[in-house]
C-alpha positions as CSV (number, residue, x, y, z in Angstrom):
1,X,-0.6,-41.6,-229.5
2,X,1.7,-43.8,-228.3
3,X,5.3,-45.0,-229.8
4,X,7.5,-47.5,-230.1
5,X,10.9,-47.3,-231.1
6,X,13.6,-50.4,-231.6
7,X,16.8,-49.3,-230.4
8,X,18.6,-49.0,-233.9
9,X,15.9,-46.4,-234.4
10,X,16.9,-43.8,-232.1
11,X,19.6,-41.7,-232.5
12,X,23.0,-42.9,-231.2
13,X,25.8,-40.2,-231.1
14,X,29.7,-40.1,-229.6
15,X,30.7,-37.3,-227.6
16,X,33.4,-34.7,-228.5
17,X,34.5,-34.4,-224.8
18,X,34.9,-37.7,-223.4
19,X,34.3,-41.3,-224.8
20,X,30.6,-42.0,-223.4
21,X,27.9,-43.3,-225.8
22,X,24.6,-41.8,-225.9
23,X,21.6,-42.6,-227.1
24,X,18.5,-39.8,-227.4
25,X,15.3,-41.8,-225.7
26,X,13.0,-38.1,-225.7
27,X,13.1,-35.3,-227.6
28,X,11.2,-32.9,-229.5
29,X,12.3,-34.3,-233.0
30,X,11.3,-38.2,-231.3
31,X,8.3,-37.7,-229.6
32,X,7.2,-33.9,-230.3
33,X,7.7,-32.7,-226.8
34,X,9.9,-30.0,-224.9
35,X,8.9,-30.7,-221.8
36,X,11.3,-33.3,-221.2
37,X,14.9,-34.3,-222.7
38,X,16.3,-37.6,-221.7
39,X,19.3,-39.8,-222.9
40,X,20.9,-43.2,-221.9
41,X,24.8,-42.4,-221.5
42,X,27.5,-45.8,-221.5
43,X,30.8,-44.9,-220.2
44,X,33.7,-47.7,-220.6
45,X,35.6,-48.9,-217.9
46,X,38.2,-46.4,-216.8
47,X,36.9,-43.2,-217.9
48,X,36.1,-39.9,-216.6
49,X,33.5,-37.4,-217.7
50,X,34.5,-33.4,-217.6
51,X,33.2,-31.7,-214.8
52,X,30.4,-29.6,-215.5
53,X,26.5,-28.5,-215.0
54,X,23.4,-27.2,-216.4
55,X,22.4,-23.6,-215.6
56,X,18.8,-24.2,-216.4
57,X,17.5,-27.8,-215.8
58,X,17.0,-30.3,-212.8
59,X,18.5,-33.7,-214.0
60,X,17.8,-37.0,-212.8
61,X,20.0,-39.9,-213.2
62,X,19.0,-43.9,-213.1
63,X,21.8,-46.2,-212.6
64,X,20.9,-49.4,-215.1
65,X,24.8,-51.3,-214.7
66,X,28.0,-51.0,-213.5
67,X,29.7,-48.6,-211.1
68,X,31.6,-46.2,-210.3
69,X,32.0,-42.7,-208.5
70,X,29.7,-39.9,-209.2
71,X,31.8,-36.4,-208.0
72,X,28.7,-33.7,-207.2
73,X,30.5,-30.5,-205.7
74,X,33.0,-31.6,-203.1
75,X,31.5,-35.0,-202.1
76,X,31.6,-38.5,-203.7
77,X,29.8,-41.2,-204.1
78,X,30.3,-44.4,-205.1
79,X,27.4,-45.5,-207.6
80,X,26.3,-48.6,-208.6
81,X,22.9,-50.4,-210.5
82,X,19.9,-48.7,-209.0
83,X,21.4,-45.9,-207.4
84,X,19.2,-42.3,-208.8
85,X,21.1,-39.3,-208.6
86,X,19.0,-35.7,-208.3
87,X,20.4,-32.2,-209.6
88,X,19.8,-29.1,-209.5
89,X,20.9,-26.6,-211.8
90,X,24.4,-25.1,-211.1
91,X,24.9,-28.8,-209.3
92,X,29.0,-29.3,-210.7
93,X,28.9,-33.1,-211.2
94,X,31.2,-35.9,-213.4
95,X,32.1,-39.0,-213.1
96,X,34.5,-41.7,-213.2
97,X,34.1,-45.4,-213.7
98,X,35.4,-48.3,-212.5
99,X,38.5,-50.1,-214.3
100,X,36.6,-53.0,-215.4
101,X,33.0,-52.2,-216.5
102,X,30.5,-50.3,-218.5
103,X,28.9,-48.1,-216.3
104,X,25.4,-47.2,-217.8
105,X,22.2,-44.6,-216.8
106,X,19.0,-43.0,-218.1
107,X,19.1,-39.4,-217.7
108,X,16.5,-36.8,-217.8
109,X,16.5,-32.7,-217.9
110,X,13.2,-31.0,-216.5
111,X,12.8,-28.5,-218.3
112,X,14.9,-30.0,-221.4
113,X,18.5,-28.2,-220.7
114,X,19.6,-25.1,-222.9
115,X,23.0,-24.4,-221.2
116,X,25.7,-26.7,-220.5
117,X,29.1,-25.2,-218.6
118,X,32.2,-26.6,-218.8
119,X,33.9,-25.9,-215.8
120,X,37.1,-26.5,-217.6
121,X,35.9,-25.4,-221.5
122,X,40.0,-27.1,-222.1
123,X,38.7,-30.7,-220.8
124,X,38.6,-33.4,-223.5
């Protein structure tokens, strides 16, 4: 059966490591499945995620605004609105936005991620 939900519906949590917003779009506890896990993430401007991967998922990103650079590994890339970013798991990845704008994306973890690592467990 299909479902709508208006955005103050869903679940909108801070993180503990950097200052990103997030905002659960599918879950188990939303829509009953665990196929699937998928969040929209806001970083401000100037910030800086904490390096880090998922053991067990492949992630895809979808750039909906802004910019910045997206560190995967050794390389970077400088992202902007309708760039999409594939992982792998073990894929290292963060990034870090540009001074004067949001930068915004729709993730999602096939098979809904179990194990997140820190490269750094001291980051912020």
């Amino acid at each position: 059966m299909a479902k709508i939900f208006a955005p103050e519906a869903l679940p909108h949590l801070s993180s503990t490591r950097d200052k990103r917003k997030r905002v659960d779009l599918v879950n188990d506890e939303l829509q009953g499945t665990t196929a699937i896990k998928g969040d929209m993430i806001v970083y401000p401007p100037d910030n800086a995620g904490s390096a880090h991967y998922h053991a067990d998922a492949f992630e895809f990103k979808f750039v909906l605004r802004g910019s910045g650079t997206f560190h995967i590994g050794q390389k970077m890339v400088n992202l902007k609105a309708g760039h999409i970013i594939f992982l792998e798991p073990g894929d290292v990845h963060f990034f870090h936005t540009s001074p004067d704008e949001d930068l915004a994306f729709v993730e999602f973890w096939l098979p809904p991620t179990q194990e997140t690592v820190w490269v750094n467990p001291k980051d912020p």
